[in-house]
C-alpha positions as a Markdown table, in Angstrom:
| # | Residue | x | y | z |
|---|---|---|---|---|
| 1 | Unk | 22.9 | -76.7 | -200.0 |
| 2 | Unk | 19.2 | -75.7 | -200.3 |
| 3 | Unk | 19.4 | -72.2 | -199.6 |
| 4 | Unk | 19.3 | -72.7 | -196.2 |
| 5 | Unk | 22.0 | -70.6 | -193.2 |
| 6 | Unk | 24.1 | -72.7 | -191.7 |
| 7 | Unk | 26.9 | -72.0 | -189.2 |
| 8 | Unk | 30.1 | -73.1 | -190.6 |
| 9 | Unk | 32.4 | -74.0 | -187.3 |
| 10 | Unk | 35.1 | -74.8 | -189.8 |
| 11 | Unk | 36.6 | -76.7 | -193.2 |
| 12 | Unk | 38.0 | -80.4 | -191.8 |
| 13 | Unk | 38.7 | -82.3 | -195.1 |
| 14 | Unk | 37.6 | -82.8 | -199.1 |
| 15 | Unk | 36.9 | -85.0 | -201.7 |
| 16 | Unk | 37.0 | -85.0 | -205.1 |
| 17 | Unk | 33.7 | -87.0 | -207.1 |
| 18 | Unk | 33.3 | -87.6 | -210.2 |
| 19 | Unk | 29.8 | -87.0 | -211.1 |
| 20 | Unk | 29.0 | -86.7 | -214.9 |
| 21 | Unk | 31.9 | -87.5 | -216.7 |
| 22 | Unk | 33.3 | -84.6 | -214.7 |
| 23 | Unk | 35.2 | -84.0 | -211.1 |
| 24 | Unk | 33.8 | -82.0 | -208.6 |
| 25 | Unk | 35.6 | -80.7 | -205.4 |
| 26 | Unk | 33.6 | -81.2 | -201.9 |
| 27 | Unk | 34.4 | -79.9 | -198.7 |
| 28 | Unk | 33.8 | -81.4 | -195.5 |
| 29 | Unk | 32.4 | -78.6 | -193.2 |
| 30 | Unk | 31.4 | -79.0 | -189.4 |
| 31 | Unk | 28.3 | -78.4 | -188.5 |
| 32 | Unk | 27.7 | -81.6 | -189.0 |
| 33 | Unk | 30.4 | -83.0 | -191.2 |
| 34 | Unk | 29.2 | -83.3 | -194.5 |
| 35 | Unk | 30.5 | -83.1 | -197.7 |
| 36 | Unk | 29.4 | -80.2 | -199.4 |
| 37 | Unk | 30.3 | -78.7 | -203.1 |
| 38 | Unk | 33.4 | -76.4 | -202.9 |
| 39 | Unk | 32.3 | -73.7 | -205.1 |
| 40 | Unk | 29.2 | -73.3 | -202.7 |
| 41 | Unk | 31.0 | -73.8 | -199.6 |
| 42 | Unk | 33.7 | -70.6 | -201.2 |
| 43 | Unk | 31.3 | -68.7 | -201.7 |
| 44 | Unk | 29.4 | -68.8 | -199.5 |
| 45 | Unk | 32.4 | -69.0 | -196.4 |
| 46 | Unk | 35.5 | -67.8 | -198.2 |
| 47 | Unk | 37.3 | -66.9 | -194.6 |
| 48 | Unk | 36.9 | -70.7 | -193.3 |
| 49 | Unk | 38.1 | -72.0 | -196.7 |
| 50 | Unk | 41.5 | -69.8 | -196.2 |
| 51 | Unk | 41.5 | -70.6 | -192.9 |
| 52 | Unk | 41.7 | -74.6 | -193.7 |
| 53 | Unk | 43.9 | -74.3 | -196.6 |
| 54 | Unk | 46.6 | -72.6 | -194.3 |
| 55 | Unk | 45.6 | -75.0 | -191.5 |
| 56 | Unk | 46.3 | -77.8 | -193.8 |
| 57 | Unk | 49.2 | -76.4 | -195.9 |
| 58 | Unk | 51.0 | -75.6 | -192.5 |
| 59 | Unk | 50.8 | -78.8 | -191.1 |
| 60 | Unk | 51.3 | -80.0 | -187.3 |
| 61 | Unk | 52.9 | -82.9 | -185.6 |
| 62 | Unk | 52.2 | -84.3 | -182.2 |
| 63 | Unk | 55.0 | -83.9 | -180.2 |
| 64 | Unk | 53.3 | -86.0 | -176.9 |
| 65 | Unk | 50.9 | -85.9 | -174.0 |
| 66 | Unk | 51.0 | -83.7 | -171.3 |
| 67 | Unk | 48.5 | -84.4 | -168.5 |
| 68 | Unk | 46.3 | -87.0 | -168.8 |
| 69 | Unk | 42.4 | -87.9 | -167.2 |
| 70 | Unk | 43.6 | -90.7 | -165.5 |
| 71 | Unk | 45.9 | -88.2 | -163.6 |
| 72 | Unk | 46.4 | -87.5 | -159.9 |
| 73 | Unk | 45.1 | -83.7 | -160.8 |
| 74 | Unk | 41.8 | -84.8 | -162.7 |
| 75 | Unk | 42.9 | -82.5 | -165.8 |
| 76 | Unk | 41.9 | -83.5 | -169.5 |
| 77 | Unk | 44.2 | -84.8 | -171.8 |
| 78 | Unk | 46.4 | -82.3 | -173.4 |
| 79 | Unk | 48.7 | -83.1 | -176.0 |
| 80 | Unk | 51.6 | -81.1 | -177.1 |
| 81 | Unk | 51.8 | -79.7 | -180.6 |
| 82 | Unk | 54.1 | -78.4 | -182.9 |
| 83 | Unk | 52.9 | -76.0 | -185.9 |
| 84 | Unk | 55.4 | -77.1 | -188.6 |
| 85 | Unk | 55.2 | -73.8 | -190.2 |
| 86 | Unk | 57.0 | -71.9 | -187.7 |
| 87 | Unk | 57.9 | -74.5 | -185.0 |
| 88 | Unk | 55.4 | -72.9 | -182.1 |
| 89 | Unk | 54.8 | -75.5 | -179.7 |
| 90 | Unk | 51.5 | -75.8 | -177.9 |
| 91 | Unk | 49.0 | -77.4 | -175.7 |
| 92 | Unk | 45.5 | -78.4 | -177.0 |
| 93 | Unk | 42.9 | -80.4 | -175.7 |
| 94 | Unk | 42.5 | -83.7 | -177.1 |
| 95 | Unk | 39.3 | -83.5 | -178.0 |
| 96 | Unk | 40.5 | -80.7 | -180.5 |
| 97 | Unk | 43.4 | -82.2 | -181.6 |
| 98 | Unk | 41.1 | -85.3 | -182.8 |
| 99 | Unk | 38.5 | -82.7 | -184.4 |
| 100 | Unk | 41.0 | -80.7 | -186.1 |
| 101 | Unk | 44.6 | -82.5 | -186.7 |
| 102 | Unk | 42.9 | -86.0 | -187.3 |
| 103 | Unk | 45.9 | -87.1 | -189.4 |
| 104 | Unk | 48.3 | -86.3 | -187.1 |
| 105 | Unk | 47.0 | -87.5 | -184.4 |
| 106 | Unk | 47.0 | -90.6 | -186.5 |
| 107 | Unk | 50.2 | -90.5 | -187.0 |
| 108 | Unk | 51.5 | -89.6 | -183.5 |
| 109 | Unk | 49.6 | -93.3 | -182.4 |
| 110 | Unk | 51.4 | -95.2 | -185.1 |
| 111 | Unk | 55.1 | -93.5 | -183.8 |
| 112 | Unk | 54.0 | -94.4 | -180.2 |
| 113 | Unk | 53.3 | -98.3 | -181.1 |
| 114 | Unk | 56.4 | -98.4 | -182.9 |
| 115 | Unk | 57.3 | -100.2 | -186.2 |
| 116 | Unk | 55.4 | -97.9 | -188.3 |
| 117 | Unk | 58.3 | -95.5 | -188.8 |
């Protein structure tokens, strides 16, 4: 980060690099999805750091979809979803879902084909 502002929507992933005999935590932040160094990104957005690491330590699963675009009512896609953490169930666009639960999203698609149980 060159010193620049940026608008941090949210924390999506990491990575870990080795760079000089020496591993170094990135986070991948949307604004535009990059990796960027963790130290930086704690610093300088502490509250969307916390906010991923619960997000991500919590956990969701698809449960199934709801109403579909190719609908009689025209409505998006929503999917339901269940936090893990407490069991709350959900709706969410799937647009978001795919933004923020990637992984399970994944996962939901494998249970749905079948033999990847």
């Amino acid at each position: 980060m060159s010193g620049e502002i940026w608008t941090v929507k949210r924390i999506v992933g990491e990575k870990v690099v080795s760079k000089k005999n020496r591993m170094e935590k990135y986070y991948e932040v949307q604004w535009e999805n990059t990796f960027e160094p963790a130290r930086a990104i704690q610093k300088q957005v502490p509250d969307k750091v916390a906010e991923y690491k619960a997000s991500k330590a919590s956990g969701v699963e698809v449960m199934g979809v709801i109403t579909s675009k190719n609908g009689p009512n025209g409505l998006p896609t929503l999917l339901a979803i269940k936090n893990l953490a407490n069991g709350e169930i959900r709706s969410m666009k799937y647009e978001e879902v795919k933004a923020y639960y990637p992984e399970a999203l994944f996962v939901f698609y494998e249970k749905s084909i079948g033999g990847f149980q």
